[in-house]
N, C-alpha and C positions, 0 to 999 in steps of 0.2 A: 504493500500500500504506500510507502514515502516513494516509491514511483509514482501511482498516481496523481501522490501531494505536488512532487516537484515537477510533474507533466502541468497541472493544471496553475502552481506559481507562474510555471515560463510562460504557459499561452497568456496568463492577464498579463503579468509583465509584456509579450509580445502587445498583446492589445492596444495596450497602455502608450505605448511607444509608435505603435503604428498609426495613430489616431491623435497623439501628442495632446495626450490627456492633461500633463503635466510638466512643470518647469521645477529646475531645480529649487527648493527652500520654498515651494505653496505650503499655503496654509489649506489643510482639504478638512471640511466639515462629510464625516460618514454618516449621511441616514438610517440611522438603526431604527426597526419597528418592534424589534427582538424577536422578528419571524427568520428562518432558516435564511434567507436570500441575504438578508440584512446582515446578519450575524456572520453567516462566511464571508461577503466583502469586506467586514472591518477586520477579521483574522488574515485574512488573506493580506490587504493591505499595510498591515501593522507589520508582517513579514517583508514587505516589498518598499516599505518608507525609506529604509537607508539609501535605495538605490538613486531614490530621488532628494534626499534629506528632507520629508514630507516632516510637517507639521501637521496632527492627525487630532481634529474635535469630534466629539458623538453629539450627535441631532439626533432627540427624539421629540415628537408630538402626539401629545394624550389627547386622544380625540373625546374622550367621555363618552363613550358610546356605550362600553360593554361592563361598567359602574365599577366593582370592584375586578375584575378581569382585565381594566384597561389601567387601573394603578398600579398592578401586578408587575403590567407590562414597564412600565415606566420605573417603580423598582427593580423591577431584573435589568434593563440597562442599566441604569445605575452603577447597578453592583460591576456588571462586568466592563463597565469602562474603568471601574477605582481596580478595578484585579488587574486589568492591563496596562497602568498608569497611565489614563487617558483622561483630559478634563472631557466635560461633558456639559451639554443645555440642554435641558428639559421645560415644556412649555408643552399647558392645558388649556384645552378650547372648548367651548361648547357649540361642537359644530350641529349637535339637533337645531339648537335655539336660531344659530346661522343660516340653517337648510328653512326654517320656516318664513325667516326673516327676508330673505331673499327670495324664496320661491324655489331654487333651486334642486335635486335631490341629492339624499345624503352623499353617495359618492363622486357627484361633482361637484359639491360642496365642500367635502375632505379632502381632493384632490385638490381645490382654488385652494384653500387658509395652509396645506400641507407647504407648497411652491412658496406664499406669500414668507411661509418663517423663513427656509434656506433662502430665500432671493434677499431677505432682508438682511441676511449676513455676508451673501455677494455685493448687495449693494452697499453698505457703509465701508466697507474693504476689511470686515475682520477676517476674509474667507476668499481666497482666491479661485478655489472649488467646490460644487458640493457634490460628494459620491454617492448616486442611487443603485438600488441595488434589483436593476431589472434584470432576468436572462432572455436566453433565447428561448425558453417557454413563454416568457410574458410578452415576447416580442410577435410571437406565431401567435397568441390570443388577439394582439392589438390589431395587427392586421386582419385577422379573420373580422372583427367585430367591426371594424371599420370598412371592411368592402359589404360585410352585411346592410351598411349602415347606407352604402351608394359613395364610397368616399374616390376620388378620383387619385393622379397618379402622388400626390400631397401627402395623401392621407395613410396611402398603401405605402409605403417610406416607411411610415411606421417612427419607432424613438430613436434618434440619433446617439452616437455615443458619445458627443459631444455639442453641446450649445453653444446659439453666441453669449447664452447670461451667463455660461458656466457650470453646466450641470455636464457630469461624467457618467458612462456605465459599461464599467470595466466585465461586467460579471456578462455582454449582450451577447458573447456566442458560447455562454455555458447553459448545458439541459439543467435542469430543475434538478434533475434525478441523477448528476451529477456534486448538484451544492451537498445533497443529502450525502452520500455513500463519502465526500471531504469529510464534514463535520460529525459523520457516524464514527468512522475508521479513527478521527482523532477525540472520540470524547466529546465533544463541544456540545451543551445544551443549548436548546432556542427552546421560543413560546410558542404555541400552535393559537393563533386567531380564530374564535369561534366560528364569529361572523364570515370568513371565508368558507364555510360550508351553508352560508345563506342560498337558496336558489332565486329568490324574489331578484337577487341581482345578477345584469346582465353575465355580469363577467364571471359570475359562477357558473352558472349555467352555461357559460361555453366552455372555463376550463374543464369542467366534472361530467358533461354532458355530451355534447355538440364533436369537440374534439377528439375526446376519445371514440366516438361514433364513427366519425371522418375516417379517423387514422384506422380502425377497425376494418371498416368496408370498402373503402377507396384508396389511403394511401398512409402505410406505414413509417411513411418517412415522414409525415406533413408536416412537425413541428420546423424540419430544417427547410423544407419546400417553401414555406411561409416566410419565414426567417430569410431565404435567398429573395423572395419574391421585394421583401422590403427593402434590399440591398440593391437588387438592381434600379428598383423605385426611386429611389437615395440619391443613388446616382445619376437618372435622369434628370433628377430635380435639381441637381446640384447643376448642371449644364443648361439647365432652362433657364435655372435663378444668375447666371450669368448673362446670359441670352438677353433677359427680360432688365437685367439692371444695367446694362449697356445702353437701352432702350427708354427709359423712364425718364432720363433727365429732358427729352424732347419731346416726349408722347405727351407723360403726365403735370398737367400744371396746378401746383397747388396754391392756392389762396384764401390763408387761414386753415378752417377747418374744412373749404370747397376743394375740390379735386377735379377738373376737367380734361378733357381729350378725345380728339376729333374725330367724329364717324367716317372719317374718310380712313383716316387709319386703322383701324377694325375693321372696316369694310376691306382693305387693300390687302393685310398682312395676313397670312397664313391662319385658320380657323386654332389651330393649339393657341400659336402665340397671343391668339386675341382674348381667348379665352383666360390667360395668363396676365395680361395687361388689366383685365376687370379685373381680375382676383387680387391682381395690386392695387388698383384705384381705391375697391373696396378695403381693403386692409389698410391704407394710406389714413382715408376720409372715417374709417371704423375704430382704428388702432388693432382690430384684431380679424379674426376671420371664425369666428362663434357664430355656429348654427348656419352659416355661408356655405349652401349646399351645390350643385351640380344647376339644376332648376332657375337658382338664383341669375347664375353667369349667364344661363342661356336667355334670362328674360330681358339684361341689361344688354347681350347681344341683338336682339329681337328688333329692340326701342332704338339702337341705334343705327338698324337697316331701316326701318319703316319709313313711309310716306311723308306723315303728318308733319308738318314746320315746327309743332310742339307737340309734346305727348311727356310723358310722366309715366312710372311704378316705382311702386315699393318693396324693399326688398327689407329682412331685418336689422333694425338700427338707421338704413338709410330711407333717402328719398332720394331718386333718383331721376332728374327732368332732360329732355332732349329739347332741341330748340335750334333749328335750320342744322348749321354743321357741325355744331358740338353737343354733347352730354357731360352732364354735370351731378354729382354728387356729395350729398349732403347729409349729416349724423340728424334725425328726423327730429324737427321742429325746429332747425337753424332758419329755416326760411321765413319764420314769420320772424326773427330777431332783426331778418337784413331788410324788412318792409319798413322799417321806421325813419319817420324823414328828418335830412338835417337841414338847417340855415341858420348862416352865420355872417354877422360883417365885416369887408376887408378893408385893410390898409394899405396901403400903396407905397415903397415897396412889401415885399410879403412872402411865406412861401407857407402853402396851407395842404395840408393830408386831409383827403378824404375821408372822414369816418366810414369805422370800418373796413376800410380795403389802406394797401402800400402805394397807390397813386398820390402824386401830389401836383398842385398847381403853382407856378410860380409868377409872381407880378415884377414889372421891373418899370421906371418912367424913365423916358429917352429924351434929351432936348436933344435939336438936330440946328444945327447950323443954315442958314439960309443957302438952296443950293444941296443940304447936305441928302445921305440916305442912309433907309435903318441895314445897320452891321448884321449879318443872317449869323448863323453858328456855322464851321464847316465842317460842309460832309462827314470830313475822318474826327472829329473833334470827341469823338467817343460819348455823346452823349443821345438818350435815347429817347427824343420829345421831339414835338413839333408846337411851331411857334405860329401867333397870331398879333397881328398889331390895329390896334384901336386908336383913334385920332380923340385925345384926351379933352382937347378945345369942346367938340360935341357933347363930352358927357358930363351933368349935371345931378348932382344928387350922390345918396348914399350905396356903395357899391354889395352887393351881397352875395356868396356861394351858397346856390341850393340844389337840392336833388330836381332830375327831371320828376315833372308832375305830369299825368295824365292832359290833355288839353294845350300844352303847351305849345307854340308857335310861336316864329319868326323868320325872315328870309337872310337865308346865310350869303355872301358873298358869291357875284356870280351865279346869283340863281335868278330865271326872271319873276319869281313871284313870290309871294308868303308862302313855306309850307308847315304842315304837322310834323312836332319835331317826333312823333310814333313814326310816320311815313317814312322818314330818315334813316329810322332805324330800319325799320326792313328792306329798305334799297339797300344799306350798306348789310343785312343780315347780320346784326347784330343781337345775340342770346337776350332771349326776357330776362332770364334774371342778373345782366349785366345792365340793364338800363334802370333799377330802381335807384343807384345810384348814381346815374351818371351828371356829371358835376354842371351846372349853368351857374353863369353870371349874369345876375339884371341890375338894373335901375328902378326904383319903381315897380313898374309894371310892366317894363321894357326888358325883353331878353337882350344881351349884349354880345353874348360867345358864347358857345356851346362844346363840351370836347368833341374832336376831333373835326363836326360838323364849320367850327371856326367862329368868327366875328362877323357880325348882323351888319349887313350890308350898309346900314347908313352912319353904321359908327365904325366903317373899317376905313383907317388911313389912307390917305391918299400921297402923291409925291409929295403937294401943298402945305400937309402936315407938317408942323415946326414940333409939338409934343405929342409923344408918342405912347401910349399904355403897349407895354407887351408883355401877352400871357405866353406862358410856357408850358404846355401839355407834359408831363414825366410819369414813365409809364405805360403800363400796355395796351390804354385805351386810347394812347395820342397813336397807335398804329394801325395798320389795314388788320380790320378784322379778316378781312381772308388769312394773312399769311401769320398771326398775330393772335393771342388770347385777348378779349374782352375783359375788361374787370366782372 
């Protein structure tokens, strides 16, 4: 049997190394649950720390579930982290009270507050890892349960053995039935968890039930079949998620907590990679990708082939609106926040942000010398606006920035007539919900300049002009919505 010991040290060691679990001098937090899985990775690792001069904490969390069974649990770590000179954190949850309070059920419940403690000790830096103790049994369950579930190639990938937060799992190509015959052969006691012979849960019900079925009737090997199936998934994914992040800085425009990108590009690129691109947008504009099913992507696909110049669905957590050449995405109920109107008064010079959006307006006044003309910016001058000049003599009264209002009209420069500054919008196809804030300046009652559309024909400078108002559009609304995001 010290063959098997020191067969199954080198493969984690190998593991460990192959996947560069570890730096030299980390600090690794081991999740102990004081179940078999848990209890061999921290012996295992407690043998393998010199290699790395690990620093080695025990994590456990009492979930209160199984009353006195579950402080049992939390004593017997205890004790066998003080037997292997190991400090140790222990921390009690009442995840019932949480699973009601949320809505949630208990073991997505236990699974959220279990992540939230180890994250919290990756996150303030006392913990540079934290080691869970999955194998390649738990790994053949998650996949199974997950293609039950309709999960796409994301999902079937299955647990990583490494994260970007810092989560390791050295133990992911050991059987189950391997940890056991380690810690038989050497003595080593663990706890046995009631509640994993619950069937009411799913994941009982596949390890005790479903699988053994499988592997009985169809395939003897399934646990390693499953286990390869996630690997090659893994790996596709890792090739896509470059693919797709080469891609975002041009597709995807975020603004705030909006997320935009063009149906032409969805419509153009390959049907995976489009499907890819939503599932970023949504994870962008979501922060996560929870309850984000198969369904979803193909409905945001759907809305942004379709006909209509506007159209809308919802998908979970977002709202999701199309509107001529763009679709736009939002965490549900941002859109009545962005309906609210502003106006304010300016001063002359000035330089004023748009509530709400990273556009700004800039005023500057120009005396011009008899003879003289206004100085343009040039070309390469790197800066990313367009400019409008107003003949200041004309304007009388108090200057204001306000949102377009419904109704609104004035004849812009070059046009023969008054028009509706809505009309405007849709010659140039500009998205509805870039136009609740689009910025005017009036007088009065008199519109004066509008973005992009410019300065109202009877207050636009002439050669004549000795003083000069000039606005400065900055930003993505002063550019061609064709080639250009709208605010």
């Amino acid at each position: 049997m010290e063959v098997l010991e020191r067969a199954l040290n080198e493969r984690i060691a190998e593991m460990i190394g192959r996947h560069r679990m570890f730096e030299r001098g980390h600090r690794v937090g081991v999740a102990v649950s004081g179940g078999a899985d848990s209890v061999c990775l921290l012996h295992l690792l407690r043998e393998l720390a010199p290699r790395w001069e690990l620093q080695l904490t025990v994590l456990h969390l009492d979930h209160q579930l199984r009353g006195e069974e579950s402080r049992g649990d939390a004593g017997f770590v205890r004790e066998m982290a003080a037997g292997l000179g190991l400090a140790v954190e222990v921390r009690a949850v009442d995840v019932r009270g949480l699973s009601r309070e949320s809505g949630d059920n208990l073991e997505q419940t236990a699974r959220r507050v279990r992540r939230e403690f180890y994250l919290e000790f990756l996150r303030d830096g006392r913990l540079d890892r934290v080691a869970l103790g999955h194998t390649r049994s738990d790994q053949a369950e998650t996949v199974l349960f997950r293609f039950l579930r309709g999960s796409g190639t994301a999902g079937l990938a299955g647990m990583r053995p490494l994260t970007p937060e810092g989560f390791v799992r050295p133990l992911l190509e050991v059987d189950r039935a391997e940890v056991l015959s380690y810690l038989g052969e050497r003595g080593i006691r663990w706890r046995e968890d009631s509640s994993n012979l619950d069937r009411t849960f799913a994941r009982n019900r596949i390890r005790h039930e479903l699988l053994p079925a499988l592997a009985r009737d169809w395939n003897p090997a399934l646990t390693e079949t499953l286990a390869q199936t996630a690997a090659l998934a893994r790996d596709e994914e890792a090739y896509w998620e470059a693919v797709v992040g080469a891609l975002v800085a041009t597709h995807l425009h975020v603004e705030g907590r909006a997320v935009c990108l063009r149906t032409g590009t969805l419509l153009s690129v390959p049907r995976a990679l489009a499907r890819r691109l939503v599932r970023r947008a949504i994870e962008t504009a979501r922060g996560d990708l929870r309850q984000i099913d198969f369904p979803h992507v193909e409905r945001v696909l759907r809305l942004a082939s379709g006909k209509k110049a506007h159209d809308r669905v919802q998908i979970p957590g977002l709202e999701v609106f199309r509107s001529y050449d763009w679709v736009r995405l939002t965490p549900s109920g941002h859109e009545r926040q962005e309906e609210q109107d502003y106006q304010f008064v300016l001063s002359v010079p000035g330089r004023y942000q748009i509530p709400g959006s990273t556009k700004t307006i800039g005023l500057e006044l120009i005396e011009l010398p008899s003879g003289g003309e206004i100085q343009r910016p040039r070309p390469d001058s790197g800066y990313n606006r367009r400019e409008s000049e107003l003949d200041w003599t004309r304007i009388s009264g108090v200057l204001e920035l306000r949102n377009w209002r419904p109704g609104d009209r004035y004849r812009p420069a070059r046009r023969a007539g008054h028009a509706m500054i809505k009309r405007l919008f849709q010659q140039a196809r500009i998205p509805s919900w870039a136009r609740r804030r689009w910025p005017i300046i009036t007088c009065g009652e008199k519109i004066l300049w509008a973005a992009q559309f410019g300065a109202a024909a009877e207050f636009t400078a002439t050669s004549a002009s000795r003083t000069v108002l000039k606005v400065r559009e900055i930003g993505d609304f002063a550019e061609n919505p064709r080639s250009s995001l709208p605010p």
